[in-house]
FITORFI-651748 format. One record per residue (C-alpha): residue number from 1; residue in three letters; x, y, z. Coordinates in pm, 1 decimal. Layout:
<rs>
   k   r       c1       c2       c3
 NUM ALA        X        Y        Z
...
</rs>
This chain:
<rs>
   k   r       c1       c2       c3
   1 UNK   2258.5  -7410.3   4953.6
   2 UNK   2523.7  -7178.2   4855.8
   3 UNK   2464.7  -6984.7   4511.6
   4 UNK   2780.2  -7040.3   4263.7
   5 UNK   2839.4  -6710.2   4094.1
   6 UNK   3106.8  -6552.1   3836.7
   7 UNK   3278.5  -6242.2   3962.0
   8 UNK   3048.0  -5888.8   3859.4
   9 UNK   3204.7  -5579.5   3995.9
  10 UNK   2984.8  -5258.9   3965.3
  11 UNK   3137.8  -4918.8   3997.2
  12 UNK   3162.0  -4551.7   3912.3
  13 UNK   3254.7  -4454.1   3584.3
  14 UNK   3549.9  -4197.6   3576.2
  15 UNK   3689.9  -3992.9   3278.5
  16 UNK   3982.7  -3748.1   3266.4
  17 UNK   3811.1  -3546.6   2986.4
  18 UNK   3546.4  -3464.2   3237.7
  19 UNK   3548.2  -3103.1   3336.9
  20 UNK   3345.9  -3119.2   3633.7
  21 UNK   3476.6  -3404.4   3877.3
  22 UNK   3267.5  -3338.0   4178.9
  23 UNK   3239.3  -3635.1   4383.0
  24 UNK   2858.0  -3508.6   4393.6
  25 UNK   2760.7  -3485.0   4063.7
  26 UNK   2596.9  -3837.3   3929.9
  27 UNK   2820.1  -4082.2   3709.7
  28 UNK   2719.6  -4416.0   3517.0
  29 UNK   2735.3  -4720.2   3686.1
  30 UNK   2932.4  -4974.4   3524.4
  31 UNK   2893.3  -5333.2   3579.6
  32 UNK   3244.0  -5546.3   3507.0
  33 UNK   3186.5  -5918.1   3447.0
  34 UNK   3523.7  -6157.2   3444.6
  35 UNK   3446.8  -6529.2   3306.8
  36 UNK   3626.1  -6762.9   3104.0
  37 UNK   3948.8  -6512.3   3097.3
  38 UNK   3711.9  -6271.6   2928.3
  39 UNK   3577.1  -5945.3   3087.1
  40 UNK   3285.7  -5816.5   2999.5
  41 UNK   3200.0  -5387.5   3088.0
  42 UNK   2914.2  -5226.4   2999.6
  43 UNK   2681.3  -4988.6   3163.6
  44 UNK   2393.3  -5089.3   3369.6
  45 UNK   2183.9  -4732.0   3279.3
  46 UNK   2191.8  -4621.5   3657.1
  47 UNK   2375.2  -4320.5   3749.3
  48 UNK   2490.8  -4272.8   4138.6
  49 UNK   2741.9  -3941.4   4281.8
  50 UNK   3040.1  -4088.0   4378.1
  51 UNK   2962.0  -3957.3   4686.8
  52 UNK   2647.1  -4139.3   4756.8
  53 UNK   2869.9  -4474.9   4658.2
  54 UNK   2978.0  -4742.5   4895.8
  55 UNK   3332.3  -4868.1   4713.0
  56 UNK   3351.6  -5182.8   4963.2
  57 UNK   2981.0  -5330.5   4888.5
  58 UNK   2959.8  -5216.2   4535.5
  59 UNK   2606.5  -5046.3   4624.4
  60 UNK   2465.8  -4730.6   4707.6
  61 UNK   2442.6  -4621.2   5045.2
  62 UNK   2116.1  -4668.5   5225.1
  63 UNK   2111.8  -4353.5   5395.9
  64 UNK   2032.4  -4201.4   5010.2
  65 UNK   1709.8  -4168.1   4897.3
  66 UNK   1557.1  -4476.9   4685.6
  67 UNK   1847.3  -4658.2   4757.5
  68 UNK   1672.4  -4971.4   4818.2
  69 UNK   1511.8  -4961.7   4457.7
  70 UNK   1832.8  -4886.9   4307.9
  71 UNK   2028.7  -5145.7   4495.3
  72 UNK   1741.8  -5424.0   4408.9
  73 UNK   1772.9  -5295.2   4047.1
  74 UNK   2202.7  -5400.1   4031.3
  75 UNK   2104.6  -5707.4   4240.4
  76 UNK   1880.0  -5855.6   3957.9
  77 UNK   2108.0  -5737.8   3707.4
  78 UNK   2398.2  -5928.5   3886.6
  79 UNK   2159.5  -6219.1   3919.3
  80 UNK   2098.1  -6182.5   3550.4
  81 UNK   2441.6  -6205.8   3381.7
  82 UNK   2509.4  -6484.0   3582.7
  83 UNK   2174.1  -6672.0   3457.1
  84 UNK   2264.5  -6568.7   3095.0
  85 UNK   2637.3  -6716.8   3148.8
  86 UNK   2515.4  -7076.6   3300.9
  87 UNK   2258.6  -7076.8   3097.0
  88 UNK   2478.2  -7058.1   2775.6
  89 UNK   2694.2  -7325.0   2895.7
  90 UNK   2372.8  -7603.2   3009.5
  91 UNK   2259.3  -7535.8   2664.2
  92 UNK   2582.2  -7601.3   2462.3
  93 UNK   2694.0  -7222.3   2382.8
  94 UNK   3038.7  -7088.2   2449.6
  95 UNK   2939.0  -6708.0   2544.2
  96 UNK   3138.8  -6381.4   2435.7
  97 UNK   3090.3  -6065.6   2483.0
  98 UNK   2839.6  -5954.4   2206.8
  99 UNK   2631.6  -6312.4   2304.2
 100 UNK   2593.9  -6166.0   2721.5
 101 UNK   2486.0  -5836.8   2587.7
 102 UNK   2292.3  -5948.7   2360.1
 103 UNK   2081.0  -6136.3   2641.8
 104 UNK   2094.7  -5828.3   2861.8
 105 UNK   1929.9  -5611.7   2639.3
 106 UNK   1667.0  -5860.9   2529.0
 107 UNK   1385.2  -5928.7   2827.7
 108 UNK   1254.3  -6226.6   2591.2
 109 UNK   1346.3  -6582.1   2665.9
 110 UNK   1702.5  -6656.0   2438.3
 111 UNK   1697.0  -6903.8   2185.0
 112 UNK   1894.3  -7163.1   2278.9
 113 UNK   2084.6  -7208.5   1917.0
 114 UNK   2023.5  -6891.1   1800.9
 115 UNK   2351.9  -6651.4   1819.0
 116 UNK   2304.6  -6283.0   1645.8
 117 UNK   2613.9  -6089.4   1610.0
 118 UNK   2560.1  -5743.1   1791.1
 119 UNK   2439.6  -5420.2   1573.1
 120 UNK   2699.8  -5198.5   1503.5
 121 UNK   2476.8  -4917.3   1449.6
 122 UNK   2302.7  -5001.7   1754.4
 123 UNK   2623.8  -4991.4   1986.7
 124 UNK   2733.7  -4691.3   1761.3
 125 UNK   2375.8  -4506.9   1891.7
 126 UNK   2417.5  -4616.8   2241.6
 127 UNK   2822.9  -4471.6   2256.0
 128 UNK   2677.9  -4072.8   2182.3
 129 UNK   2494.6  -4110.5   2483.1
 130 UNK   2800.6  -4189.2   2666.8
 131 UNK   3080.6  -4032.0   2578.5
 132 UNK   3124.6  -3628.7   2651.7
 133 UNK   3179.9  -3402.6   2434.5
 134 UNK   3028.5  -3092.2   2268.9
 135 UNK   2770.8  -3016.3   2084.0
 136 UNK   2946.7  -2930.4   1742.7
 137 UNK   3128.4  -3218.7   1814.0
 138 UNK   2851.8  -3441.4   1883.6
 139 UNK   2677.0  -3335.1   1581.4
 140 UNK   3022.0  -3463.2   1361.4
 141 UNK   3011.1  -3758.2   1486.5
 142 UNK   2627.9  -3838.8   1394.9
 143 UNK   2672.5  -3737.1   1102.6
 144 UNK   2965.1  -3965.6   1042.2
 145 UNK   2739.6  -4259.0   1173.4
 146 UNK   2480.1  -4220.2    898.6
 147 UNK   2679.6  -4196.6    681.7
 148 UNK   2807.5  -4556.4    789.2
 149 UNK   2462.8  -4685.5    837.6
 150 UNK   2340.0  -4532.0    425.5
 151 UNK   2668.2  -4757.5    340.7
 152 UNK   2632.1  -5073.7    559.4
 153 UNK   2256.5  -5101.6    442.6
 154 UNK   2124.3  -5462.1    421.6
 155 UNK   2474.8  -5582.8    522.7
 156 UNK   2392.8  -5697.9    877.2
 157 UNK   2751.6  -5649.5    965.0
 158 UNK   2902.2  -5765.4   1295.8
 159 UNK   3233.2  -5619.2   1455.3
 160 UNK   3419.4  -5922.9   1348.3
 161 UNK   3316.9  -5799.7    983.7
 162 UNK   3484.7  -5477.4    997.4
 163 UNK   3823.7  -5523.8    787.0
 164 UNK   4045.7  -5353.4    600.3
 165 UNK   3880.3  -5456.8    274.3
 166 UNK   3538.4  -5328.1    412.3
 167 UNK   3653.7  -4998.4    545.9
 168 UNK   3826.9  -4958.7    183.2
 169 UNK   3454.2  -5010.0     22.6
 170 UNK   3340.6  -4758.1    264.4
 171 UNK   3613.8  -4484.2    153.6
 172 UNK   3524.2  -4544.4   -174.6
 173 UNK   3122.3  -4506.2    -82.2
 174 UNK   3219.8  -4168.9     61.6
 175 UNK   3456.8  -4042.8   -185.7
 176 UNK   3157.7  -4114.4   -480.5
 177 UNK   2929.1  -3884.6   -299.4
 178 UNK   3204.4  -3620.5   -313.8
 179 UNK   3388.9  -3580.6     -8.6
 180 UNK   3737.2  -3449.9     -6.2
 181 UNK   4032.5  -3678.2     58.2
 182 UNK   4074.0  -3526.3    429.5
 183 UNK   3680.8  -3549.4    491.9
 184 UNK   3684.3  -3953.7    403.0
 185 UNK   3965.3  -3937.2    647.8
 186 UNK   3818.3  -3784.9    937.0
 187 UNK   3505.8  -4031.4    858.8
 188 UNK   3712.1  -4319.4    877.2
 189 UNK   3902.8  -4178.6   1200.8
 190 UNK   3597.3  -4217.8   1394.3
 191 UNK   3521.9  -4514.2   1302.0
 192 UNK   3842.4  -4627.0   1378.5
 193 UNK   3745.0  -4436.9   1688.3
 194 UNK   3405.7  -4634.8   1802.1
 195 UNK   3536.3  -4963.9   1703.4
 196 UNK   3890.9  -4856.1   1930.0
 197 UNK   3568.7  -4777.2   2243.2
 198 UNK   3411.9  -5125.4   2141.2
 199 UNK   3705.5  -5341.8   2173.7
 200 UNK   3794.7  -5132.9   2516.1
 201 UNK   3403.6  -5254.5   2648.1
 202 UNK   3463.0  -5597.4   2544.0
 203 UNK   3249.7  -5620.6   2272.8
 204 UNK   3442.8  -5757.4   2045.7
 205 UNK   3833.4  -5890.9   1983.4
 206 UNK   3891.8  -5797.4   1625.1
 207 UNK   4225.6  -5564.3   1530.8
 208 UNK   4212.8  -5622.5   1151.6
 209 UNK   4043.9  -5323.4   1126.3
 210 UNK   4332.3  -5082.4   1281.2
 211 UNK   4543.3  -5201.4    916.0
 212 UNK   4354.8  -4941.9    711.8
 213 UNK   4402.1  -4603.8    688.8
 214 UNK   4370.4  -4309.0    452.1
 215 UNK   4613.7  -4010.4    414.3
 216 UNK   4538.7  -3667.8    556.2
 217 UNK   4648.5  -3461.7    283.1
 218 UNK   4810.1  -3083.3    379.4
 219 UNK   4633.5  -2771.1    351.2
 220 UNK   4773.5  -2455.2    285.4
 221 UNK   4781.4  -2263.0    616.6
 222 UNK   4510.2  -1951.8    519.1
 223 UNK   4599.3  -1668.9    767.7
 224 UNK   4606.4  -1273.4    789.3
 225 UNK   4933.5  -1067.1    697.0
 226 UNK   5011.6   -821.3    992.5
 227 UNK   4935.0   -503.6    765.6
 228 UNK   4578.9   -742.4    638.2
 229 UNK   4488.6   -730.4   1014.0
 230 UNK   4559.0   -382.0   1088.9
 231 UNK   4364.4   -275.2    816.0
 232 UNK   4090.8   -472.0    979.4
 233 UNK   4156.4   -308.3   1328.2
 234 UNK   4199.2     21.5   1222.6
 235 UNK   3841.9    -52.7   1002.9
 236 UNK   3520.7    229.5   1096.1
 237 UNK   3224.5    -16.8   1088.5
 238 UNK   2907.3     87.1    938.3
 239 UNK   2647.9    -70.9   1179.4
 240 UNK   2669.5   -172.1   1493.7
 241 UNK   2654.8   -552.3   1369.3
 242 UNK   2921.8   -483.0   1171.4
 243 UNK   3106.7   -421.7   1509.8
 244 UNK   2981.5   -671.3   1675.8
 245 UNK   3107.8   -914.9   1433.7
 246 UNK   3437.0   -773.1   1382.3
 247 UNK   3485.5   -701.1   1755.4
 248 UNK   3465.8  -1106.5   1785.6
 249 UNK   3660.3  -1169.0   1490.3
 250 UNK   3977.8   -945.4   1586.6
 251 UNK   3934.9  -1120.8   1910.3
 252 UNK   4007.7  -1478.4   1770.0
 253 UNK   4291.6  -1260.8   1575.0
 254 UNK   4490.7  -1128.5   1930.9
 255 UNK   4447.2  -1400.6   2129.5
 256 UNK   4411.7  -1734.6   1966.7
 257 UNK   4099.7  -1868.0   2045.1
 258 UNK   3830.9  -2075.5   1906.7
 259 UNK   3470.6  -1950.5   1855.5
 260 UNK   3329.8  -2163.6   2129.2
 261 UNK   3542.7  -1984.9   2376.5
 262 UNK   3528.2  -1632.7   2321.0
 263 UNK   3183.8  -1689.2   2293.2
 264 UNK   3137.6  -1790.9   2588.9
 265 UNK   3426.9  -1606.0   2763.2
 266 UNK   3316.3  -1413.5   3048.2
 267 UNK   3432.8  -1092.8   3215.4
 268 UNK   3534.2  -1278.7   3536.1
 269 UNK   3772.1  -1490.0   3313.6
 270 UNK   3957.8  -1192.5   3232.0
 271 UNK   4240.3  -1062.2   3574.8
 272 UNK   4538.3   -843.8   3584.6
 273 UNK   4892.3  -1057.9   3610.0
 274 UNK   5177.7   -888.0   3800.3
 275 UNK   5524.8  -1022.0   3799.4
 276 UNK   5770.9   -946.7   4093.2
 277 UNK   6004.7   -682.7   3978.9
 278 UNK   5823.6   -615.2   3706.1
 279 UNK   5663.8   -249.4   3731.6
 280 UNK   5404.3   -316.9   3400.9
 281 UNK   5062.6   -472.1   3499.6
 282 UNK   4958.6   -739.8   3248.8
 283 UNK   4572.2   -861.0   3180.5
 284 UNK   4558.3  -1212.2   3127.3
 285 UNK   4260.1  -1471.0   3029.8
 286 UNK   4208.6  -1764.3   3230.8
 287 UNK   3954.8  -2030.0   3047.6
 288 UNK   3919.2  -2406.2   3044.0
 289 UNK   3887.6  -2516.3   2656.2
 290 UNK   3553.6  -2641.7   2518.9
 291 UNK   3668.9  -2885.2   2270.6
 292 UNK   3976.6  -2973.4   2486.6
 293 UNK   3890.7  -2979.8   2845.1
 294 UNK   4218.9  -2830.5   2907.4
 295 UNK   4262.2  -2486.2   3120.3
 296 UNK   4475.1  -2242.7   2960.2
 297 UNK   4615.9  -1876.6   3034.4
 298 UNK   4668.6  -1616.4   2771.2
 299 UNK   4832.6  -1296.0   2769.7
 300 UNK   4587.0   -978.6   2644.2
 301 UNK   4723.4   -785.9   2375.8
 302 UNK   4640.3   -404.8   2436.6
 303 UNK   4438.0   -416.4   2134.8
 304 UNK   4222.2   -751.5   2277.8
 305 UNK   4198.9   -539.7   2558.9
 306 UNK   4074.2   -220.9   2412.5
 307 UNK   3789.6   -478.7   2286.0
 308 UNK   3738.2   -581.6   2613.2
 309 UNK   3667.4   -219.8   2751.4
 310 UNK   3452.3   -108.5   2446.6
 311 UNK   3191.2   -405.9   2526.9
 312 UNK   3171.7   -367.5   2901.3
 313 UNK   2827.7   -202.1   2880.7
 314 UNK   2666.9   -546.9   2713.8
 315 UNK   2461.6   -705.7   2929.8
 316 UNK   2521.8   -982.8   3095.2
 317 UNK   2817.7  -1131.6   3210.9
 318 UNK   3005.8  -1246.9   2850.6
 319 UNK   3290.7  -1040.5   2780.5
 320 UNK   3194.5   -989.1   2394.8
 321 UNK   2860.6   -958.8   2185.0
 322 UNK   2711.5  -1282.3   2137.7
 323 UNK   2637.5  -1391.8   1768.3
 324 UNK   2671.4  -1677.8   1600.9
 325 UNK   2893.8  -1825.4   1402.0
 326 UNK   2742.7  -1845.3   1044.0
 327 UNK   2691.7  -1480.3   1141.7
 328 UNK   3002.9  -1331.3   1202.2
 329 UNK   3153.2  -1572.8    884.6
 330 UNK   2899.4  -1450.0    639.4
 331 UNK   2963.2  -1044.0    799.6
 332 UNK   3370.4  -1032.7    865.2
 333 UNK   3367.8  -1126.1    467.5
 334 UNK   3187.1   -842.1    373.7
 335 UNK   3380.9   -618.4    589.1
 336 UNK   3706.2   -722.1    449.8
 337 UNK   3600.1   -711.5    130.7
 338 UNK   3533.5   -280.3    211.0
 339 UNK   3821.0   -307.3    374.3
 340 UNK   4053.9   -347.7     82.2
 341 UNK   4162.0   -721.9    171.7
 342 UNK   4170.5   -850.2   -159.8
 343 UNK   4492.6  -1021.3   -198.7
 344 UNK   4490.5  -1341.1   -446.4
 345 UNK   4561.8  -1681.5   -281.5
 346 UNK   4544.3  -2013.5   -368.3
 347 UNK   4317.0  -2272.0   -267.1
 348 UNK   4341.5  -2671.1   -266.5
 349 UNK   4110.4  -2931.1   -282.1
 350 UNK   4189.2  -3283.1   -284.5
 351 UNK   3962.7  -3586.4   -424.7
 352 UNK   4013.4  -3919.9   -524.2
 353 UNK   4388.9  -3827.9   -451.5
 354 UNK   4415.4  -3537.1   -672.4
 355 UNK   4476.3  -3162.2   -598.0
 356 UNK   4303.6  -2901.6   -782.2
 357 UNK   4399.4  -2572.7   -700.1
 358 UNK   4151.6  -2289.1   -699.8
 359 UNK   4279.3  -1907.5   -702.3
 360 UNK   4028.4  -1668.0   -522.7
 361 UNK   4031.4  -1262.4   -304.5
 362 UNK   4124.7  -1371.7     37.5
 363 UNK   3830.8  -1225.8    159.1
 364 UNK   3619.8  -1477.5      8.3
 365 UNK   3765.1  -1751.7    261.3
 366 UNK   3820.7  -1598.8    612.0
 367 UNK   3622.1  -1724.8    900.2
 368 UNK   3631.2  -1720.9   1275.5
 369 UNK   3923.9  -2040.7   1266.4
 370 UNK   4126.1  -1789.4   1006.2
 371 UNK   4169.4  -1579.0   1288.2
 372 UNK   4285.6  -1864.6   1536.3
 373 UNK   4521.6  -1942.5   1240.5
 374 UNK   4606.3  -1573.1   1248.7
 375 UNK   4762.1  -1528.6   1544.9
 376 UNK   4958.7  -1850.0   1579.6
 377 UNK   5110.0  -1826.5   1203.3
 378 UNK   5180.4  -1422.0   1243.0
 379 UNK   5344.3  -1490.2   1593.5
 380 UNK   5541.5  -1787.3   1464.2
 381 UNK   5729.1  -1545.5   1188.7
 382 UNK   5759.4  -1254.4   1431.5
 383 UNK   6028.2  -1525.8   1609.9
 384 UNK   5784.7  -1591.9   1948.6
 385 UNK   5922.4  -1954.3   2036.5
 386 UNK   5714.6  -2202.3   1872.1
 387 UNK   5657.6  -2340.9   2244.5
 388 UNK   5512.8  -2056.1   2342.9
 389 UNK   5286.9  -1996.2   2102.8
 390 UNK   5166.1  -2371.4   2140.5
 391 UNK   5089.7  -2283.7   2478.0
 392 UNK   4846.6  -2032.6   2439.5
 393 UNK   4684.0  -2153.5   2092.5
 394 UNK   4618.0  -2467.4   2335.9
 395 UNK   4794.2  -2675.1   2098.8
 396 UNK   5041.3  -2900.4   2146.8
 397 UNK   5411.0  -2823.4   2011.2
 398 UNK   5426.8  -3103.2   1781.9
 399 UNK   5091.1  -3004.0   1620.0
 400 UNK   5182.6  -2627.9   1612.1
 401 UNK   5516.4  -2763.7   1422.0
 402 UNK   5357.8  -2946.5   1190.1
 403 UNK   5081.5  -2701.7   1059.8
 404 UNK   5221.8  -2360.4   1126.6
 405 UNK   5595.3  -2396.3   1131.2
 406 UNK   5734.0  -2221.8    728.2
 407 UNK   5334.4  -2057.7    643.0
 408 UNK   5517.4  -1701.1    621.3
 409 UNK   5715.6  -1768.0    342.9
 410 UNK   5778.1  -1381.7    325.5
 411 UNK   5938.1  -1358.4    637.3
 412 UNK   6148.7  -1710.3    566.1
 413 UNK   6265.3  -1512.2    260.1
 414 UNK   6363.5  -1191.8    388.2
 415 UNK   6544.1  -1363.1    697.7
 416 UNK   6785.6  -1614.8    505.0
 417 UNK   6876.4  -1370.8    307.5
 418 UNK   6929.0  -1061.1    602.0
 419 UNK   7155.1  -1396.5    797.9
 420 UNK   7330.3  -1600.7    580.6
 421 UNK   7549.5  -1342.2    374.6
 422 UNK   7864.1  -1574.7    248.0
 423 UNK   8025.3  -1312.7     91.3
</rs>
């Protein structure tokens, strides 16, 4: 007798944020169930190289090792959504998404009128160990899921649950333990975020949610004057961490980049650029973002360079000294602070809506990201094109617009009034 099935597709997951797209390298296995004019994806917890993947039968190829046990594994799992779907339907339930996976993930025998709405936390848990991203990034994001799970305590929610009205409860939950306007947003972003993946797996159908938003309110663009960051170059250090740290600093300064890429910048990133009919030899970097993905060139400033030359003898193969973070934050203020940086700027924090404005020494705020913001706000008033300087900050132009474009209000001054003489 011929077995009736639905139609389950297994393949290869593939992501364009992945840096490394060997064929060789092993990838989740996703299983795609169509029924009812629904479809169903989710993964199946087996990972397979693309390489060791037969596209026509859907399995892995038996000359690979354990291939057998693998290819039994999908065959029971194919056998099972079907059981779970047919099974639904003898006993009088109309399956969706969150009922199938339910029944996947539960090895007891289903109720047969019983219908629990899926855990968001639990499908929030289960989408870290999918998606790819960083670890600083990573750690963001967990963070933002308990705070949601403190909020949604005792609630029992379901995806179907997750409305405007509820997300607005939640902003308010956040904004009472005293986040600032733009942290509630970026909390509310990745919600907005998981339920966006959720909807994409077909575990759920609800849009509501998409209505509600929160402003992101404007910062003031903190960043280095020219004659602030030659101070800071032209600084004697007096310890050898004290070089170390501003070594990496200035780097971020001339060049543009994050922490998580000098740091891990290595000498082989760094090659000399000639142009035809150009006599002058240029040193460029050649990196591929951490936070991005994306590859991106840079031009080395003489004085990045000089930086370059005066760590050479470190060992290993990283361009620059390797410290952390918190480290070079908590010494570069210090520093500054000797080194006469003590300019008074304002400060903003918004809450609830409201901006209070805080005046403090300018050394009291820089940090590693003050010297990304260096670079891109200084070149931006020295006239580089604005598409230019996207390119090598790694941002787009539209972002570098909106952030950067009018922060040297100095420069804005003096050039209106050098250009547009009417009399």
């Amino acid at each position: 007798m011929r077995e009736i099935k639905k139609y389950a597709r297994f393949y290869i997951q593939k992501r364009n944020s992945w840096v490394d797209k060997s064929p060789k390298r092993p990838r989740p296995v996703v299983m795609m169930f169509n029924y009812d004019g629904k479809r169903l994806c989710t993964l199946t917890g087996v990972k397979v190289a693309e390489y060791d993947w037969d596209l026509s039968k859907q399995r892995v190829k038996l000359s690979v090792k354990r291939a057998s046990e693998v290819n039994a594994y999908i065959d029971r799992l194919e056998d099972k959504v079907n059981n779970i779907y047919y099974g639904a339907l003898a006993n009088g339930i109309t399956p969706d998404n969150s009922y199938i996976i339910k029944e996947l993930r539960n090895d007891k025998k289903p109720q047969q009128n019983k219908h629990e709405p899926l855990s968001i936390i639990g499908e929030w848990k289960r989408y870290h160990t999918i998606i790819k991203v960083n670890s600083r990034t990573l750690q963001g994001l967990v963070v933002s899921l308990n705070h949601f799970t403190k909020f949604s305590k005792g609630m029992r929610l379901s995806f179907d649950e997750v409305t405007p009205e509820l997300m607005s409860k939640y902003a308010s939950y956040l904004q009472k333990l005293g986040h600032g306007d733009n942290t509630v947003y970026k909390h509310i972003e990745m919600l907005k975020r998981f339920m966006n993946y959720a909807k994409k797996a077909g575990l759920h159908n609800n849009v509501v949610y998409k209505e509600f938003s929160v402003s992101q309110k404007e910062k003031r663009i903190i960043f280095l004057e020219p004659d602030e960051l030659k101070a800071l170059i032209c600084y004697k250090p007096e310890s050898s961490m004290d070089r170390k740290a501003l070594d990496n600093f200035l780097f971020g300064c001339l060049t543009a980049m994050r922490y998580s890429d000098y740091h891990n910048l290595k000498r082989a990133d760094i090659s000399e650029v000639n142009f035809p009919g150009v006599e002058e030899g240029y040193y460029s970097i050649k990196y591929r973002q951490v936070k991005t993905g994306k590859l991106n060139i840079i031009p080395l400033l003489p004085e990045a360079l000089e930086i370059i030359e005066r760590n050479k003898l470190e060992k290993g193969d990283f361009a620059l000294p390797r410290i952390s973070n918190q480290r070079i934050n908590d010494t570069i203020k210090d520093i500054a602070r000797r080194a006469g940086i003590k300019s008074v700027i304002a400060t903003d924090e918004f809450k609830s809506d409201k901006c209070t404005t805080k005046y403090v020494e300018k050394w009291q705020v820089l940090s590693t990201h003050i010297g990304r913001k260096t670079f891109i706000s200084v070149a931006a008033a020295k006239g580089i094109p604005i598409h230019i300087v996207a390119s090598i900050a790694g941002h787009t132009t539209k972002t570098c617009m909106k952030f950067y474009t009018g922060v040297a209000d100095k420069d804005k001054f003096i050039r209106v009034n050098e250009i547009l003489k009417f009399t």
